[in-house]
MOPAC internal coordinates of N, CA, C and O (Angstrom, degrees):
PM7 1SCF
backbone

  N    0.0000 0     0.00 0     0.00 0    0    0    0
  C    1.4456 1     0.00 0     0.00 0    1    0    0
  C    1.5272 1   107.91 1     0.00 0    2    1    0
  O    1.2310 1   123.50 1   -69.43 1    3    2    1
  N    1.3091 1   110.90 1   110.57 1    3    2    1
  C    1.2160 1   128.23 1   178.28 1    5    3    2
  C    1.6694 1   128.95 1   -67.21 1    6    5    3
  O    1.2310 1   105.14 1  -115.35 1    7    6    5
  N    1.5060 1   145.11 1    64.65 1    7    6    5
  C    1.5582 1   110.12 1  -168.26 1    9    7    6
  C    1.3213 1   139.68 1   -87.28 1   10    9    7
  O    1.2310 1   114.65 1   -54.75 1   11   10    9
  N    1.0840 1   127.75 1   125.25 1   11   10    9
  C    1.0861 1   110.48 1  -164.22 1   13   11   10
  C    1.7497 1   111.74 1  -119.49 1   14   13   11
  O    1.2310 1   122.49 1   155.66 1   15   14   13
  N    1.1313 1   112.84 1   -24.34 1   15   14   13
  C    1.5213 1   126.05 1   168.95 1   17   15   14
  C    1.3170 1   108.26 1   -66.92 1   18   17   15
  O    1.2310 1   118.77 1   -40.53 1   19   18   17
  N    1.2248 1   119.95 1   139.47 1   19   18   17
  C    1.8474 1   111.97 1   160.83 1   21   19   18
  C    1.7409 1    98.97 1    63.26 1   22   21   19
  O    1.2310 1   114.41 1  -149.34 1   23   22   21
  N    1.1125 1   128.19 1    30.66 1   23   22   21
  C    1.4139 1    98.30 1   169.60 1   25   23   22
  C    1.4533 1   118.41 1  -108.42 1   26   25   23
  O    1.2310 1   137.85 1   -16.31 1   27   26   25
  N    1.6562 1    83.02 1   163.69 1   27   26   25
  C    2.1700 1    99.26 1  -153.94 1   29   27   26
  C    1.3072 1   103.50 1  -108.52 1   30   29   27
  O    1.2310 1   122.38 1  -159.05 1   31   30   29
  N    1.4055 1   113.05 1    20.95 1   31   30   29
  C    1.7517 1   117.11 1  -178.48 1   33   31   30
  C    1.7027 1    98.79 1   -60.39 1   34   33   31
  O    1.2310 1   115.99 1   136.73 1   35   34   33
  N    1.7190 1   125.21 1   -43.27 1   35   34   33
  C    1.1434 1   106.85 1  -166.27 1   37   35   34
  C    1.6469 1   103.22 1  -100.19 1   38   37   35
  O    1.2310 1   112.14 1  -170.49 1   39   38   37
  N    1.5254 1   132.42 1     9.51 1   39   38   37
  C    0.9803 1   162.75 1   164.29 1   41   39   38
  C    1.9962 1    99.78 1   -63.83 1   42   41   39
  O    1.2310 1   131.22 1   101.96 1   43   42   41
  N    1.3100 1    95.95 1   -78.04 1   43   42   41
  C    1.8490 1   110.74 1   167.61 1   45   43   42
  C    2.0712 1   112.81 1   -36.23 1   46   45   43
  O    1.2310 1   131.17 1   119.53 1   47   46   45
  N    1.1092 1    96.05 1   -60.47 1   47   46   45
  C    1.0767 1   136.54 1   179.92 1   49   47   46
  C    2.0852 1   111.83 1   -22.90 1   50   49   47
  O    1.2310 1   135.14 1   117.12 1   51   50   49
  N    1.8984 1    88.31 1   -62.88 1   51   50   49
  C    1.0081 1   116.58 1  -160.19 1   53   51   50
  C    1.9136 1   106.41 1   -91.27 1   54   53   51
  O    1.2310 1   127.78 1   164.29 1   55   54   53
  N    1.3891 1   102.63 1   -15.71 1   55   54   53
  C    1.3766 1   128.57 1  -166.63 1   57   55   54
  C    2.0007 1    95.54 1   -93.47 1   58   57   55
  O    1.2310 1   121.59 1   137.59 1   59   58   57
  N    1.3464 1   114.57 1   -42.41 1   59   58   57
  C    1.2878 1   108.84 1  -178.45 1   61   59   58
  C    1.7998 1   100.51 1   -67.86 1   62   61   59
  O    1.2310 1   127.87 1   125.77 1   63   62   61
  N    1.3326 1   102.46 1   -54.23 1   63   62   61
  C    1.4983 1    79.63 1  -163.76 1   65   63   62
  C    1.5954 1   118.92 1   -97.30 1   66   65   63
  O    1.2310 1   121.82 1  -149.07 1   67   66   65
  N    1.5185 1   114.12 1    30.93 1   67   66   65
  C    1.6730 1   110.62 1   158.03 1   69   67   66
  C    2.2612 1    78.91 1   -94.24 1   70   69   67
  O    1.2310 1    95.49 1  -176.79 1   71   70   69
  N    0.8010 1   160.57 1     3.21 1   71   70   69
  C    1.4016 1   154.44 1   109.55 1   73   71   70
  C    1.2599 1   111.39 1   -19.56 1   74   73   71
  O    1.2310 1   111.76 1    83.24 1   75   74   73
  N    1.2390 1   133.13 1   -96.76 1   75   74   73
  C    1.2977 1   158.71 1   176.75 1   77   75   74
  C    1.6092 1    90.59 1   -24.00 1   78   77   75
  O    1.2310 1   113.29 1    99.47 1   79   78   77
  N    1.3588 1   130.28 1   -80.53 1   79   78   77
  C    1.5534 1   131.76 1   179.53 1   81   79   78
  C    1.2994 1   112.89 1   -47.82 1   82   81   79
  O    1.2310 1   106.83 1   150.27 1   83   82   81
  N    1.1965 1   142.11 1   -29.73 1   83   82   81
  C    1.3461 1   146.46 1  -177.94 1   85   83   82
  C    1.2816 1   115.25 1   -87.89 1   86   85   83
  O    1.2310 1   124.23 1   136.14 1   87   86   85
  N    1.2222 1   109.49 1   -43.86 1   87   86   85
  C    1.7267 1   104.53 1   169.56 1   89   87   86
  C    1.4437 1   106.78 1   -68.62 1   90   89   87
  O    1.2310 1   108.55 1   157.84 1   91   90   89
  N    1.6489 1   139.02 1   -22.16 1   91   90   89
  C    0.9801 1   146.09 1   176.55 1   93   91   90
  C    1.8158 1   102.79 1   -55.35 1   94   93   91
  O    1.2310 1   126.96 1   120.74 1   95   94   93
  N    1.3546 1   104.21 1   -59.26 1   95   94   93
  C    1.2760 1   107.42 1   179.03 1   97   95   94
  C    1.9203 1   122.71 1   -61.77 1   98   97   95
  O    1.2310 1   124.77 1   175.63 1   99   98   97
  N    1.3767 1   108.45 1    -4.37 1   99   98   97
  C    1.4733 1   103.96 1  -169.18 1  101   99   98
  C    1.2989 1   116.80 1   -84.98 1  102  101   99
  O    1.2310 1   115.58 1     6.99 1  103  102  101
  N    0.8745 1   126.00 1  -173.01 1  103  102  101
  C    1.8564 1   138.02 1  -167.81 1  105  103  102
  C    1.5769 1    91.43 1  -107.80 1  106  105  103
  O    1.2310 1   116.42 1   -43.39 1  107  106  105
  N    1.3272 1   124.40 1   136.61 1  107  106  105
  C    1.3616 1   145.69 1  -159.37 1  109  107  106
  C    1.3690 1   115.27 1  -123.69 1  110  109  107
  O    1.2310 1   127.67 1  -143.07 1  111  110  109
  N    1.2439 1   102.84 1    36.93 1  111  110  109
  C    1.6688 1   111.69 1   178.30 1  113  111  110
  C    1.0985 1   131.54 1  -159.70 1  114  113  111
  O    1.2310 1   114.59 1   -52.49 1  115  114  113
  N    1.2774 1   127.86 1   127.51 1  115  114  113
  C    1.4295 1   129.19 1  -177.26 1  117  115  114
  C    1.7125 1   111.33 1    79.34 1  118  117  115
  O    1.2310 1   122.33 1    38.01 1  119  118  117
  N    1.2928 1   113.14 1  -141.99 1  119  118  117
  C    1.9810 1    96.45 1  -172.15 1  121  119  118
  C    1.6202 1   105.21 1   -58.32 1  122  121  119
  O    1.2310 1   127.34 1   153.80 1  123  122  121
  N    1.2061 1   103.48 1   -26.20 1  123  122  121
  C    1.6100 1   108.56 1  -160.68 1  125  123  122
  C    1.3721 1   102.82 1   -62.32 1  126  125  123
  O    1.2310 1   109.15 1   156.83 1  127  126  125
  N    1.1543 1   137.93 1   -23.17 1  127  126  125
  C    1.2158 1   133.13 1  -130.06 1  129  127  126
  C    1.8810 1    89.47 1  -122.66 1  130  129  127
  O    1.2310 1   127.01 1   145.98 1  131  130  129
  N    1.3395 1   104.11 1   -34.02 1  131  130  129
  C    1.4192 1    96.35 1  -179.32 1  133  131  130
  C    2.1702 1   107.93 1   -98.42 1  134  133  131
  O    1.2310 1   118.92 1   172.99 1  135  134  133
  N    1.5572 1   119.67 1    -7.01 1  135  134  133
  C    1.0602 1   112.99 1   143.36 1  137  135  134
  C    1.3634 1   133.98 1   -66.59 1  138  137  135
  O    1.2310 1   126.94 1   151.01 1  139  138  137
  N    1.4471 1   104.25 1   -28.99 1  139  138  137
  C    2.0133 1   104.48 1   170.93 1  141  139  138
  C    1.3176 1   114.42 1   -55.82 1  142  141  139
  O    1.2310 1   127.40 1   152.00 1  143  142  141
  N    1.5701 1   103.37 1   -28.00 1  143  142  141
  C    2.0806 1   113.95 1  -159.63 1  145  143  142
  C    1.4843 1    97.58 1   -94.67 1  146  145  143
  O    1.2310 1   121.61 1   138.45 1  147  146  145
  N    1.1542 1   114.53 1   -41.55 1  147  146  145
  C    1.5314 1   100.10 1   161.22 1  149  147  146
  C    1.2989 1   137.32 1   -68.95 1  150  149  147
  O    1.2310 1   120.13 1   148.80 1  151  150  149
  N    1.2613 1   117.35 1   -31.20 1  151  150  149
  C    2.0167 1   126.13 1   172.74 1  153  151  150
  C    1.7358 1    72.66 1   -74.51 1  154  153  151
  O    1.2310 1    93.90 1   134.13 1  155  154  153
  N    0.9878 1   162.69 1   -45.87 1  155  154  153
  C    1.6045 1   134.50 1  -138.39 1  157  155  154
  C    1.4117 1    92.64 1  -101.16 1  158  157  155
  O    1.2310 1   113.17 1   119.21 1  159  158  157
  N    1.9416 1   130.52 1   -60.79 1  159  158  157
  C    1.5798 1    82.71 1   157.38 1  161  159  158
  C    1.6391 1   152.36 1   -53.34 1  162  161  159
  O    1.2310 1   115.37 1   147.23 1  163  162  161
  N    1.3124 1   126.38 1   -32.77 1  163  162  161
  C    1.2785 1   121.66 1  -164.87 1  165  163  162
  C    1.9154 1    89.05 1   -77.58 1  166  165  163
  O    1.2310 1   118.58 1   137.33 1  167  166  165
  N    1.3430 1   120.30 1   -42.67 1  167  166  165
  C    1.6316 1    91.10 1  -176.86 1  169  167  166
  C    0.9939 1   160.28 1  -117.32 1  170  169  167
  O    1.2310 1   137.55 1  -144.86 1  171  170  169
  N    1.9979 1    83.61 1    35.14 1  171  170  169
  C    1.8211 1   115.79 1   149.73 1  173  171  170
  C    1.7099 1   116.56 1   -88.46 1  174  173  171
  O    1.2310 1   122.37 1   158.04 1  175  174  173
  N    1.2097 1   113.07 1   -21.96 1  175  174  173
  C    1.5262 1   100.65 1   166.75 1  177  175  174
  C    1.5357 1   115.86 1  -101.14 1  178  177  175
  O    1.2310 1   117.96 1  -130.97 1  179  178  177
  N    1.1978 1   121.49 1    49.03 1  179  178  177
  C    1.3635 1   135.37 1   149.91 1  181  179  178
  C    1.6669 1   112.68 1   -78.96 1  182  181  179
  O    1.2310 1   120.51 1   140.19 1  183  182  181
  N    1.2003 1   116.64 1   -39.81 1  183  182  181
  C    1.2989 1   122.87 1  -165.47 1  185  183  182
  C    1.6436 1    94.88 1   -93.60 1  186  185  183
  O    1.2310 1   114.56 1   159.70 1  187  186  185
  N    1.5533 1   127.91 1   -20.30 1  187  186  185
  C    1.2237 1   125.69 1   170.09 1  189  187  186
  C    1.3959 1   120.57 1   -72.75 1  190  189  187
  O    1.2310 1   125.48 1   154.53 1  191  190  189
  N    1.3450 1   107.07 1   -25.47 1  191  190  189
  C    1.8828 1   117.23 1   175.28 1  193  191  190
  C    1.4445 1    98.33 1   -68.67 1  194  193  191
  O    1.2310 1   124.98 1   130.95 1  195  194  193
  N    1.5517 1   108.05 1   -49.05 1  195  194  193
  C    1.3485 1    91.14 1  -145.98 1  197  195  194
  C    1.9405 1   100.11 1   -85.63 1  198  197  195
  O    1.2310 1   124.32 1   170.14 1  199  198  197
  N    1.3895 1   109.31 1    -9.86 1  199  198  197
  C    1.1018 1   100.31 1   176.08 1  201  199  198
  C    1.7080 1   120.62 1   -64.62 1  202  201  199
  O    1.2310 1   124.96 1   151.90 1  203  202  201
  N    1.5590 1   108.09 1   -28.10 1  203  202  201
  C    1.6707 1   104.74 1  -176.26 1  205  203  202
  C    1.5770 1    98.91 1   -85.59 1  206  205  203
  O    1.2310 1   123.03 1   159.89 1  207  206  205
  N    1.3467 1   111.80 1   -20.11 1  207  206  205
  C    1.7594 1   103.48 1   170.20 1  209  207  206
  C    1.4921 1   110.81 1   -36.54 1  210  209  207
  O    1.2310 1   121.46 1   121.79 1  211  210  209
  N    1.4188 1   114.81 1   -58.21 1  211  210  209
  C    1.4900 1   129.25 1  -137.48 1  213  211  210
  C    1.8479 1    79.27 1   -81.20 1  214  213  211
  O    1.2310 1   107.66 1   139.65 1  215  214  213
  N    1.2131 1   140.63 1   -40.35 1  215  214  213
  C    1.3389 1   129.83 1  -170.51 1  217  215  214
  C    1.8810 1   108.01 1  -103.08 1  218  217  215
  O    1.2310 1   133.56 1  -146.49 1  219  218  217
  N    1.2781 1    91.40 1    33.51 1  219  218  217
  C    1.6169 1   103.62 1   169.31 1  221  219  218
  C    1.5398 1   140.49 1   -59.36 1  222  221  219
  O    1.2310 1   110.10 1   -67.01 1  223  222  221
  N    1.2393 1   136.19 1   112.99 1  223  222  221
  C    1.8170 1   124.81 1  -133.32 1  225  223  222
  C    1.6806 1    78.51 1   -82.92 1  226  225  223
  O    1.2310 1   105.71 1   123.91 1  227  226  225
  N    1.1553 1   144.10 1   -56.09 1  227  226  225
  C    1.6561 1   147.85 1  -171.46 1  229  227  226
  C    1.3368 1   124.97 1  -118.32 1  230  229  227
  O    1.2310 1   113.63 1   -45.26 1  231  230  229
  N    1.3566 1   129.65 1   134.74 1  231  230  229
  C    1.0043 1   135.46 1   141.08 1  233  231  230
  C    1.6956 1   117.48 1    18.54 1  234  233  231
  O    1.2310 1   106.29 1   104.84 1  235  234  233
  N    0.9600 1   143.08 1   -75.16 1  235  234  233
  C    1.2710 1   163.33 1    55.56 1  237  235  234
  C    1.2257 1   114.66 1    88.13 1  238  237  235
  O    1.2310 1   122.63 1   101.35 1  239  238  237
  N    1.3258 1   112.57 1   -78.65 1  239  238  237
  C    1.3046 1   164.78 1   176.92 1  241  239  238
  C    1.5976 1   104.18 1   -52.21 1  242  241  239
  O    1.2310 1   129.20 1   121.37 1  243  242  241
  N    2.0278 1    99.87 1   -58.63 1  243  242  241
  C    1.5229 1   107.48 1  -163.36 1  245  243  242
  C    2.1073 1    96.63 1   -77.48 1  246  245  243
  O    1.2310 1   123.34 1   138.57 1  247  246  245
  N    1.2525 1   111.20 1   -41.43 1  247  246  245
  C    1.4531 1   129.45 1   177.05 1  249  247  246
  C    1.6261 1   114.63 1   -26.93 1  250  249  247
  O    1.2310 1   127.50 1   126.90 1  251  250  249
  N    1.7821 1   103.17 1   -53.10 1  251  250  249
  C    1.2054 1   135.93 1  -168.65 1  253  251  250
  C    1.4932 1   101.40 1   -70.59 1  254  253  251
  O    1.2310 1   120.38 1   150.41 1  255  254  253
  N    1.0641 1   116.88 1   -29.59 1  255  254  253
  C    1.6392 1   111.31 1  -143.41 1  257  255  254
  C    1.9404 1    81.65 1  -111.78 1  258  257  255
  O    1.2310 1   120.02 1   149.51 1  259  258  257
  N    1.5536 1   117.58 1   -30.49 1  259  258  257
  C    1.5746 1   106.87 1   168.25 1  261  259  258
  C    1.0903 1   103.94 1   -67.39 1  262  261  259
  O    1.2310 1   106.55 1   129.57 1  263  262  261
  N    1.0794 1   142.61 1   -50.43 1  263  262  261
  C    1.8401 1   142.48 1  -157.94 1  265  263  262
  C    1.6149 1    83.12 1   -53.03 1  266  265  263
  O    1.2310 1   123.26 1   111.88 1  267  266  265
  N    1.2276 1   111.35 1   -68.12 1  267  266  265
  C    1.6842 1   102.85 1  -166.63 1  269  267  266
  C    1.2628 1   122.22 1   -49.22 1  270  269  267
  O    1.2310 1   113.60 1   162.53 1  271  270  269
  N    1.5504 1   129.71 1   -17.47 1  271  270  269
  C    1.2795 1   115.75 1  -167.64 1  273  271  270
  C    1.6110 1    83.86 1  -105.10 1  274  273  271
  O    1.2310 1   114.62 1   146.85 1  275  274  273
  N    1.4697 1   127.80 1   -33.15 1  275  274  273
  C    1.3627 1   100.99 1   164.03 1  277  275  274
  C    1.7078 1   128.51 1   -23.67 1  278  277  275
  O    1.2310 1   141.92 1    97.17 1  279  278  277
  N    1.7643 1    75.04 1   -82.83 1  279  278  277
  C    1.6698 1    96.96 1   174.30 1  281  279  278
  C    1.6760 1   117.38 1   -20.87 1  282  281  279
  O    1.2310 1   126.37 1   129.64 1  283  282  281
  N    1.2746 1   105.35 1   -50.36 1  283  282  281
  C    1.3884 1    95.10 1  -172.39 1  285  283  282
  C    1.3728 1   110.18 1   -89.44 1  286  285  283
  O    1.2310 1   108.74 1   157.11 1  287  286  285
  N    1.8996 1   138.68 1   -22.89 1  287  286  285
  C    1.5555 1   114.73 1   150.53 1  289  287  286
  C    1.5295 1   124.43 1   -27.70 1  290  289  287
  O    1.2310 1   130.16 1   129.28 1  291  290  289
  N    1.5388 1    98.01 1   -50.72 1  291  290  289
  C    1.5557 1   109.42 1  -165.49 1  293  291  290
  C    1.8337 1   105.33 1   -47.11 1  294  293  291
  O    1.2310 1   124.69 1   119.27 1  295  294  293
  N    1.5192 1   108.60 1   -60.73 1  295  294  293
  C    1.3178 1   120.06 1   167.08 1  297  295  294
  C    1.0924 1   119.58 1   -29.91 1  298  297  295
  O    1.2310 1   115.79 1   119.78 1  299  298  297
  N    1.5013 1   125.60 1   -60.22 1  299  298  297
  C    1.0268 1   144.08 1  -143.36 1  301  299  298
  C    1.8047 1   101.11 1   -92.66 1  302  301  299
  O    1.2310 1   127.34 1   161.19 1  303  302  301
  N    0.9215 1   103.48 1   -18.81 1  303  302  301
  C    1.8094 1   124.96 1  -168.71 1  305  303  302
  C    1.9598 1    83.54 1   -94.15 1  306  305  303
  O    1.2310 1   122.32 1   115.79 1  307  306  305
  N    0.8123 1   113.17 1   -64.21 1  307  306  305
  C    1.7728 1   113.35 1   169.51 1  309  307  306
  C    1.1530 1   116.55 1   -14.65 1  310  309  307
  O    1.2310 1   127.63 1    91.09 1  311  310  309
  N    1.7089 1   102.91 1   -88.91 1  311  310  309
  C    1.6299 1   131.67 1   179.67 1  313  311  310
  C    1.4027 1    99.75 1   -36.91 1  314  313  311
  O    1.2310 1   122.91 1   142.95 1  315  314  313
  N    1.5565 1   112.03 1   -37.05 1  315  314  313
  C    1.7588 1    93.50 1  -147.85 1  317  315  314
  C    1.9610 1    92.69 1  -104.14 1  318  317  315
  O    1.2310 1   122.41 1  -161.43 1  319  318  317
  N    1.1923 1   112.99 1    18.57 1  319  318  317
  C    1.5832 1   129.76 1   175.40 1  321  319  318
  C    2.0319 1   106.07 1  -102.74 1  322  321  319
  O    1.2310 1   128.85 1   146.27 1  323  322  321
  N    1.5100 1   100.55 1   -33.73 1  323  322  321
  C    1.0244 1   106.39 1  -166.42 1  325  323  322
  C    1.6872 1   109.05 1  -100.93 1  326  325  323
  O    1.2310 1   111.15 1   176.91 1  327  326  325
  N    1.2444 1   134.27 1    -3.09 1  327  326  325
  C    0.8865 1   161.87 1   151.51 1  329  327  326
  C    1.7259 1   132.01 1   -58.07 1  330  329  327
  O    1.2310 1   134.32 1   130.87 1  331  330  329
  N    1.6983 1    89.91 1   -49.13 1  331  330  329
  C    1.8919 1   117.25 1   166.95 1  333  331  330
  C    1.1200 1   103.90 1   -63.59 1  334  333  331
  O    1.2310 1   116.56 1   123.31 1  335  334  333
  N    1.5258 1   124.15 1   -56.69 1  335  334  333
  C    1.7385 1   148.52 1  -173.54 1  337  335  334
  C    1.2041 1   102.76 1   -42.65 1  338  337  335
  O    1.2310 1   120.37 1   136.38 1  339  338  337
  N    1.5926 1   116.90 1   -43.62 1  339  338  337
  C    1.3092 1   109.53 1  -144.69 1  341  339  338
  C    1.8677 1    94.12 1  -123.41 1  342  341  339
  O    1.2310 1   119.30 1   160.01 1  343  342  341
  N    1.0557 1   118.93 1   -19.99 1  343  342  341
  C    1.5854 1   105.81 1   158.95 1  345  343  342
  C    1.6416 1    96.23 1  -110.23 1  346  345  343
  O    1.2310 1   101.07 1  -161.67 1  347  346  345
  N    1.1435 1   152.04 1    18.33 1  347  346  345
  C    2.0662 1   126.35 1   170.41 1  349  347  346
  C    1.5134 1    90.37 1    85.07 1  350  349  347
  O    1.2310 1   107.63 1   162.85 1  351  350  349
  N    1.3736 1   140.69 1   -17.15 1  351  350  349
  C    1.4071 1   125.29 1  -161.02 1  353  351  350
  C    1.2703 1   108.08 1   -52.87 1  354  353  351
  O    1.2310 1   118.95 1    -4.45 1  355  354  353
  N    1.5567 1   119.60 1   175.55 1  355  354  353
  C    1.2262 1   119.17 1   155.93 1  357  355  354
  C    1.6640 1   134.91 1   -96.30 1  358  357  355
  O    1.2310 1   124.82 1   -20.15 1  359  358  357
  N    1.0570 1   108.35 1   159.85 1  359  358  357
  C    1.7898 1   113.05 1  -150.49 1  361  359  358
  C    1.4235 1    97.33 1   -62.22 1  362  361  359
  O    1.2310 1   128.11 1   -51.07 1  363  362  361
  N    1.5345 1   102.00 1   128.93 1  363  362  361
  C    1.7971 1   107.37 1   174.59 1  365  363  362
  C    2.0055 1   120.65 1   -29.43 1  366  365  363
  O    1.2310 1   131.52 1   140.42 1  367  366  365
  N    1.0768 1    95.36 1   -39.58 1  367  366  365
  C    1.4151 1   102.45 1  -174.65 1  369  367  366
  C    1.0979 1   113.83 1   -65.08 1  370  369  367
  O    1.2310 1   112.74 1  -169.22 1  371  370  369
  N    1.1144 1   131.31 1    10.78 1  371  370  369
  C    1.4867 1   145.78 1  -171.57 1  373  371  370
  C    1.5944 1   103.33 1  -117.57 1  374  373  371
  O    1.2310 1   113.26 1   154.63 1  375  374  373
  N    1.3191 1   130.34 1   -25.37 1  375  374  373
  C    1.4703 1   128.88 1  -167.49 1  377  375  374
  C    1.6556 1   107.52 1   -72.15 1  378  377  375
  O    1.2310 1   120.10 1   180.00 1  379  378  377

């Protein structure tokens, strides 16, 4: 399954590394330090789900592989809630 309409590869793309820069900016110690490493995996492999979506053998297949990159916003929407909580920062959606 090919996409070529609507695609969020450079959408994904752009989402890992305001990630990537933000965990750059975090405090590296203690809970903080292992919530940065978790929001920094789940929301650089968003753009990895959705990349095997787009070369998906079925229907099925392609369905499976969105749930996962869902799945991991959702996570990633967590970390970066639980992170604000716990230093005052401001809410990822703002970066």
């Amino acid at each position: 399954m090919n996409l070529k309409r609507d695609d969020l590869r450079p959408r994904t793309r752009q989402f890992a590394l305001r990630i990537i820069r933000m965990y750059g900016s975090l405090p590296k110690t203690g809970a903080a330090k292992v919530i940065a490493g978790q929001m920094l995996r789940s929301g650089t492999s968003v753009g990895a789900h959705y990349a095997e979506a787009c070369h998906a053998k079925s229907r099925a297949d392609f369905v499976c592989k969105i749930e996962g990159a869902m799945q991991e916003l959702e996570e990633t929407r967590y970390w970066s809630a639980s992170q604000k909580h716990q230093r005052g920062m401001r809410d990822f959606s703002r970066w």
